[in-house]
NUDREN-16446 format. One record per residue (C-alpha): residue number from 0; x, y, z. Coordinates in steps of 0.05 Angstrom, whole numbers, plus 5000, padded with zeros to 4 digits. Example, Ala and Ser with C-alpha at 12.3 -4.5 7.8 and 13.67 -1.06 7.14 Angstrom:
// residues 2
i u v w
0 5246 4910 5156
1 5273 4979 5143
***
This chain:
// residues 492
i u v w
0 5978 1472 6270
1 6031 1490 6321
2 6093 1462 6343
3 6119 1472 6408
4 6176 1462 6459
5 6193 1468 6528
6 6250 1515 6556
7 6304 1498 6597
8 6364 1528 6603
9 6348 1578 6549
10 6332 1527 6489
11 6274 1497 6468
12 6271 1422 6482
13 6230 1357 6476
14 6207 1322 6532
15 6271 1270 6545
16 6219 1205 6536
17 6198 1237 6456
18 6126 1229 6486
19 6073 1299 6461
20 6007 1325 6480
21 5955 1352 6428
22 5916 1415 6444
23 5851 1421 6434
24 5806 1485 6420
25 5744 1476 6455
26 5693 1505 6409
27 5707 1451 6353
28 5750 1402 6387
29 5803 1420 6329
30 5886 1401 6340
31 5913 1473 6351
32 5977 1448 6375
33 6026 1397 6386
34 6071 1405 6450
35 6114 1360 6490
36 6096 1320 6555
37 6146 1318 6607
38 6158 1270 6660
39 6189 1274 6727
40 6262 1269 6701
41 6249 1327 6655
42 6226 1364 6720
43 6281 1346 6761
44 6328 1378 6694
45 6295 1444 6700
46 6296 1440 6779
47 6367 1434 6767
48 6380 1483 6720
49 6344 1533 6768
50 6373 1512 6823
51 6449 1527 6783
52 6425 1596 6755
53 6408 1619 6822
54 6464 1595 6861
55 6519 1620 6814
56 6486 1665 6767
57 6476 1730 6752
58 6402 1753 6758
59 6399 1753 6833
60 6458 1794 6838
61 6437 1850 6791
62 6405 1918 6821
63 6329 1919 6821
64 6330 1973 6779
65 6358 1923 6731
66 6319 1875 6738
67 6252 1919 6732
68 6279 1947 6676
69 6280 1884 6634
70 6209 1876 6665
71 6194 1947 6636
72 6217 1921 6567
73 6179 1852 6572
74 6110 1892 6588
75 6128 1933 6516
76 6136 1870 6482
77 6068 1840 6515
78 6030 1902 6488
79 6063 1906 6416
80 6042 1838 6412
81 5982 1834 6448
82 5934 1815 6389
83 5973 1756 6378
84 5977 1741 6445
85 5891 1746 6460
86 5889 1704 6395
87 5924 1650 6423
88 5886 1651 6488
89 5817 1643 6451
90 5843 1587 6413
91 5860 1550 6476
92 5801 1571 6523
93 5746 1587 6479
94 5740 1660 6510
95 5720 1710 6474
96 5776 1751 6447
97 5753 1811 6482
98 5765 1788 6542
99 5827 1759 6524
100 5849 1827 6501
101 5832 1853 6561
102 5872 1791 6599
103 5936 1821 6557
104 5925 1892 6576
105 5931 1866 6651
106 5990 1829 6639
107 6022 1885 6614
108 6005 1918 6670
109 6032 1872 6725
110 6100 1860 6685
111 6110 1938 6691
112 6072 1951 6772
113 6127 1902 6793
114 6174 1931 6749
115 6170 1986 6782
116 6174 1956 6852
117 6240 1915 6843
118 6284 1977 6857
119 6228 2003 6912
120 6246 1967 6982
121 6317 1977 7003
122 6308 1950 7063
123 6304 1986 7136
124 6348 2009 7188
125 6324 1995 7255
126 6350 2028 7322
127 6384 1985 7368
128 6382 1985 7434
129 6453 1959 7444
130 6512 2014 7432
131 6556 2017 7372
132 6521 1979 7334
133 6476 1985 7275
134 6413 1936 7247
135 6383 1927 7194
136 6325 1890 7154
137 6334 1866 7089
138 6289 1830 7034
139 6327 1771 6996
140 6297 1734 6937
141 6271 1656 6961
142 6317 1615 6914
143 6282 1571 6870
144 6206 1581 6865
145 6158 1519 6825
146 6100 1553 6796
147 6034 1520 6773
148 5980 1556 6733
149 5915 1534 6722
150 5873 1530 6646
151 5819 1587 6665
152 5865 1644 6651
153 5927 1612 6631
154 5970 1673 6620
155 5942 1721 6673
156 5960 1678 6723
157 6027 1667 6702
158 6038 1735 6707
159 6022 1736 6774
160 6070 1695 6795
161 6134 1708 6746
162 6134 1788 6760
163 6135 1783 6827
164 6185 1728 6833
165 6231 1756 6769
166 6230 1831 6800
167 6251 1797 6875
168 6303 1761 6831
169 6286 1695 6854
170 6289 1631 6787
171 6233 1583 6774
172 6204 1532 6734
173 6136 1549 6710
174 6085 1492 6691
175 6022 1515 6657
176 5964 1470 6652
177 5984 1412 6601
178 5911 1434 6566
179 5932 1513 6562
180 6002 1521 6554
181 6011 1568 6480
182 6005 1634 6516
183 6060 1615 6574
184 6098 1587 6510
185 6093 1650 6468
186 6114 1697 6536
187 6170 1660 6543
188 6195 1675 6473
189 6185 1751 6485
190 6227 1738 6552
191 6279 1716 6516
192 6278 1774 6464
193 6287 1819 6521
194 6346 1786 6557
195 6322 1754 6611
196 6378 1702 6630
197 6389 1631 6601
198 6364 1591 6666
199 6327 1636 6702
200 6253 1618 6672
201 6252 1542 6656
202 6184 1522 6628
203 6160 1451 6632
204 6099 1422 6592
205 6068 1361 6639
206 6012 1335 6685
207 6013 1354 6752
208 6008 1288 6779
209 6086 1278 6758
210 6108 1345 6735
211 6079 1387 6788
212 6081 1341 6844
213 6164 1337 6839
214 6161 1405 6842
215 6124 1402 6906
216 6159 1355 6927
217 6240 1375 6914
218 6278 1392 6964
219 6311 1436 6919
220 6258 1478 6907
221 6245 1536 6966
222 6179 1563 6945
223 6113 1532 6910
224 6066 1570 6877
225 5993 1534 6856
226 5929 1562 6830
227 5877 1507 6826
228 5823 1459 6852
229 5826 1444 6933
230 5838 1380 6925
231 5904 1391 6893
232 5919 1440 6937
233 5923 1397 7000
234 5967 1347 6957
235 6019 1406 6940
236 6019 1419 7011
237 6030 1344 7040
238 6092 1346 6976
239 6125 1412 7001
240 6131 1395 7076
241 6188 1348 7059
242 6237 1408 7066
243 6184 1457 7093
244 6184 1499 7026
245 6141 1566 7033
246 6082 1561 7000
247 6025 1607 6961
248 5961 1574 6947
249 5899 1604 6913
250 5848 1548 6915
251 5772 1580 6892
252 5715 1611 6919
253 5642 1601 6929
254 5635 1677 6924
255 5568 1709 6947
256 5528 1770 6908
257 5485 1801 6966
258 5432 1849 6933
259 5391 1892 6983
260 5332 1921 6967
261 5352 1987 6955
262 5411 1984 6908
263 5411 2002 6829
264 5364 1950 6806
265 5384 1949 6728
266 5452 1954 6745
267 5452 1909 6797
268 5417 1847 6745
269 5464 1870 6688
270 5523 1857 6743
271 5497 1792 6768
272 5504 1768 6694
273 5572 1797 6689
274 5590 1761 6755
275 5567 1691 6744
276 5569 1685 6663
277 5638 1716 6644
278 5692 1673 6614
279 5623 1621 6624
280 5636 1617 6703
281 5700 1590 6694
282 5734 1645 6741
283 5759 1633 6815
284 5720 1700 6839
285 5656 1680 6799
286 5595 1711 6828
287 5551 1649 6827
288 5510 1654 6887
289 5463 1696 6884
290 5434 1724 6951
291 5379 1778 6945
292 5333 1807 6988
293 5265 1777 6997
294 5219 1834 6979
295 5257 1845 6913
296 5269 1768 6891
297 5211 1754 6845
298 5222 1817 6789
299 5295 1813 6802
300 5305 1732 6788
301 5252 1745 6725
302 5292 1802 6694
303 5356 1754 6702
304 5318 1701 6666
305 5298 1744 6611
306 5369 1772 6603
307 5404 1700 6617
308 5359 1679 6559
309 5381 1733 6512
310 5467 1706 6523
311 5496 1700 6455
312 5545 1634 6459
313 5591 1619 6404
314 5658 1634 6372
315 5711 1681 6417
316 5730 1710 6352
317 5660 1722 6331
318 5649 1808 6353
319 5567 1789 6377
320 5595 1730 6420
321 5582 1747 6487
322 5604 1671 6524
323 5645 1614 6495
324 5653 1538 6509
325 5677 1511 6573
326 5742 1485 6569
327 5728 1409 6571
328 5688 1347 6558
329 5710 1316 6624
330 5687 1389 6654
331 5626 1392 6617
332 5602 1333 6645
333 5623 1350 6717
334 5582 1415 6707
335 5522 1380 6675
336 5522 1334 6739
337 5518 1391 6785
338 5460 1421 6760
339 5428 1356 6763
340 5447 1341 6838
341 5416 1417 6842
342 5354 1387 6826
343 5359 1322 6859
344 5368 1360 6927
345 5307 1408 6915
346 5322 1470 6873
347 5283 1491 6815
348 5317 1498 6742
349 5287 1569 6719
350 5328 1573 6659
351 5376 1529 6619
352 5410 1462 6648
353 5426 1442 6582
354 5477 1430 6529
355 5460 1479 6469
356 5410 1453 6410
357 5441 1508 6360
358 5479 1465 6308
359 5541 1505 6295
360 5552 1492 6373
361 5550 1409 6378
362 5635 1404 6363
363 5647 1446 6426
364 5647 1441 6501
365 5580 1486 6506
366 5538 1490 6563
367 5474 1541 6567
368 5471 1595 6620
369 5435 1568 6687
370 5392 1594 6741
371 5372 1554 6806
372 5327 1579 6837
373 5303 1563 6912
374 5370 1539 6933
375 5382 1529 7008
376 5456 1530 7046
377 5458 1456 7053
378 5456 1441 6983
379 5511 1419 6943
380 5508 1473 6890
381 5515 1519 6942
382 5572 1501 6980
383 5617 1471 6932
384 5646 1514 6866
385 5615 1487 6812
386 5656 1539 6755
387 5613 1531 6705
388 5551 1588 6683
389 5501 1572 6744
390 5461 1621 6783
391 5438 1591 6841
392 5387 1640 6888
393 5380 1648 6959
394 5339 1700 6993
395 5341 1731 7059
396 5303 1783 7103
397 5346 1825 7151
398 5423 1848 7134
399 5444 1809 7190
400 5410 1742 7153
401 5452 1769 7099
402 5515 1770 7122
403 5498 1697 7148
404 5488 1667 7090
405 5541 1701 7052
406 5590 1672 7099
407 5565 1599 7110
408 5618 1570 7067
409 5694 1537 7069
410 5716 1591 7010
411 5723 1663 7025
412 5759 1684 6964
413 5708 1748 6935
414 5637 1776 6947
415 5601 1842 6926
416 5545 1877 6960
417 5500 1918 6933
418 5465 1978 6958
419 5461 2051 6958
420 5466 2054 7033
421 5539 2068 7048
422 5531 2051 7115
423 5504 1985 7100
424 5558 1972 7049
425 5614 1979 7102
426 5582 1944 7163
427 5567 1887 7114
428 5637 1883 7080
429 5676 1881 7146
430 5639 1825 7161
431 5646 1780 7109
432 5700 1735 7111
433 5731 1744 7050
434 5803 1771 7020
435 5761 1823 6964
436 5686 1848 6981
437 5658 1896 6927
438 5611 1942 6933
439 5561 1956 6869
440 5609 1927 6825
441 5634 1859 6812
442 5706 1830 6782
443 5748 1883 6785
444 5823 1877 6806
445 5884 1913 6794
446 5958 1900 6809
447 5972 1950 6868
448 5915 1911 6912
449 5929 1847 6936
450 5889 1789 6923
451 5879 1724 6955
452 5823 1685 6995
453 5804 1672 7069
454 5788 1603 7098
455 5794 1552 7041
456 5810 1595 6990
457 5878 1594 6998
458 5942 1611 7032
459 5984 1680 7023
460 5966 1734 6975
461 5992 1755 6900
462 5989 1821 6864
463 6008 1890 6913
464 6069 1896 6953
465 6047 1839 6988
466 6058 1793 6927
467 6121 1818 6915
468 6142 1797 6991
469 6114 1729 6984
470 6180 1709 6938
471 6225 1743 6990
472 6263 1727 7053
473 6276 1771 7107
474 6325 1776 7136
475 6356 1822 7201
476 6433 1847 7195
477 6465 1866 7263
478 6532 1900 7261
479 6580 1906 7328
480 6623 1975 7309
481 6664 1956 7379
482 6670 1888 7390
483 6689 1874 7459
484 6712 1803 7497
485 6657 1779 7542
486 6707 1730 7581
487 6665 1678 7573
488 6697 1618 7616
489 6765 1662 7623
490 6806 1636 7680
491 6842 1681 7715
***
């Protein structure tokens, strides 16, 4: 079993009131770790300490080509260790270490895109209208940036936010989710093996009730950064108006998969698997509703039972595993209730619903693959995220019906369409209301496009050159080469 500390300041620390957490590895329920629970005074330390490192020291001062070059290094280390690294991830989310591998690869990735964009944007010299003189635009790091990660993908999202903020040369204090924190943990020890300055990443183990909410809430903190339910979200909000703080919320989806009639039929069921099963629906872009054309519906939604059927759940470290556990008891229960408000409003359970007979799978948070089938847009299911592995089908008749549906909803995070005719693809993506649309695929992201959600989904946008502004300032530089009096008030 693991012992863990916070950082501050660059040393590893106890909470201040001697009080831990246990993590728990939802597939058995085993201890994996014991780690430290912080209060509010331990925030307000590492606020501090931020606040110190950033006024008077060094890291916002250096070069960007500096600074991305210690992000260069820190994307090495995240690769040479990257088995390690997916290991620890499984144990904490129940994942399959696949995708876990595939989370690290994409880390590394993001440590070295904005890497590479730290040196990138010196600014811009504008023409001014007034003689002699000379302006200019610059980009400035915010300050001190709070940062709160959610459990679903612990250390992708962290990476999200510290590589942007590091390469802009901003400080921050980090809190991961209390249930998830090894991989932030673990990071944070390769950060240090690369030089990254004593008080510039401050990581603070804690409930976001106290923990996060002081961040939100300091005045001494210029930007918050949260990933996480709505709810929340509008809390972290109310906290950072005190002193008007910038914020960067990513808050969900209720993300649509529109198939038409005419698009790649076995690919299109293999993706709608993909889209609503992976990581077991625990994923902000999940592809849970399923909208398909009318004349297709019947042999489509049957093949998808078949397949849905078929899903292999078990171990993330066993090679046929193909979905794990969800992450909790509290959120197995909250997805076991959906499903059954499904059915209390009218849908029809086509395939699972159920907790897992199998007997090696009774210690952990399992939940079997679920299809809803004649789901209307008033239900429940349908307009709330339920983040769990649940299908739930709508049908319509004309592209325009389509588009309807797909957009009757407070998220607008993600949404795929699938067809093979072009034309339809691009009318009916630059109409839904949504930060990513795919077409004929689903999931995929990279770190030069930015992502981020319409509506409810969120405020501001991370990953691209648009993430990287997000923990910037701008600010305009006017010069007078020949200053002149004015004689403002002179007497004569």
């Amino acid at each position: 079993m693991l012992q863990k500390k916070m950082y501050l300041n660059g040393e590893w620390v106890d909470a201040r009131s001697g009080e831990t957490r246990e993590i728990i590895n939802p597939y058995n329920q085993e201890v994996i770790a014991i780690v430290p629970e912080a209060d509010v005074e331990d925030a307000k330390q590492a606020i501090k300490i931020a606040r110190e490192a950033f006024d008077n020291g060094e890291w916002s001062h250096l070069p960007g080509a500096e600074r991305g070059h210690k992000l260069f290094l820190l994307a090495e280390k995240i690769e040479e260790n990257k088995q390690e690294l997916a290991e620890l991830e499984t144990l904490d989310t129940g994942k399959t270490v696949t995708e876990s591998i595939a989370d690290m690869e994409d880390i590394a990735g993001v440590f070295r895109y904005f890497a590479g964009l730290a040196d990138k944007d010196g600014g811009e010299v504008i023409e001014s209208p007034i003689p002699h003189s000379t302006s200019m635009v610059v980009r400035e790091p915010v300050g001190v940036c709070g940062q709160i990660t959610p459990w679903n993908y612990p250390l992708l999202q962290a990476a999200w936010k510290l590589a942007p903020a590091l390469a802009a040369g901003n400080t921050m204090v980090i809190k991961p989710s209390e249930i998830t924190p090894l991989t932030t943990i673990r990071v944070t020890e390769l950060m240090e093996e690369v030089g990254i300055p004593e008080g510039v990443v401050n990581v603070v183990l804690g409930p976001g009730a106290t923990v996060g909410n002081e961040l939100a809430e300091s005045e001494e903190v210029d930007l918050i950064s949260f990933t996480g339910g709505g709810a929340t979200g509008r809390k972290i909000m109310k906290a950072a108006a005190g002193n008007f703080k910038k914020i960067a919320l990513e808050l969900g989806g209720k993300n649509p998969n529109v198939v038409f009639a005419d698009a790649d039929f076995e690919t299109a069921v293999d993706q709608a698997l993909n889209a609503a099963y992976f990581h077991a629906g625990q994923v902000c872009s999940a592809g849970s509703r399923l909208i398909v054309e009318e004349s297709i519906k019947d042999a489509f939604v049957k093949e998808l039972v078949e397949r849905t059927k078929g899903v292999k759940l078990g171990s993330g470290f066993e090679e046929d595993t193909e979905m794990g556990p969800l992450i909790s008891a509290e959120h197995l229960a909250k997805v076991e209730r959906y499903v059954e408000i499904g059915q209390e409003e009218g849908a029809k359970l086509l395939v699972g619903g159920s907790r897992p007979e199998d007997p090696e799978l009774q210690n952990g948070f399992f939940y079997l693959p679920t299809i809803l089938d004649g789901c209307t847009r008033d239900m429940t299911v349908i307009q709330e995220e339920i983040f769990g592995p649940v299908i739930t089908v709508e049908t319509f008749k004309t592209e325009d019906e389509a588009i309807e549906l797909a957009n009757d909803s407070n998220y607008g995070l993600a949404g795929a369409v699938w067809t093979n005719d072009m034309y339809k693809a691009n009318r009916v993506t630059r109409a839904l209301r949504m930060g990513t649309t795919w077409v004929n695929d689903f999931h995929p992201y990279f770190p030069q496009a930015p992502w981020g959600g319409y509506k409810q989904s969120g405020i501001g946008r991370e990953l691209g050159h648009i993430g990287l502004e997000e923990y910037q300032e701008t600010k305009h530089i006017f010069q007078n080469l020949d200053p002149q009096p004015v004689h403002w008030f002179t007497k004569k």
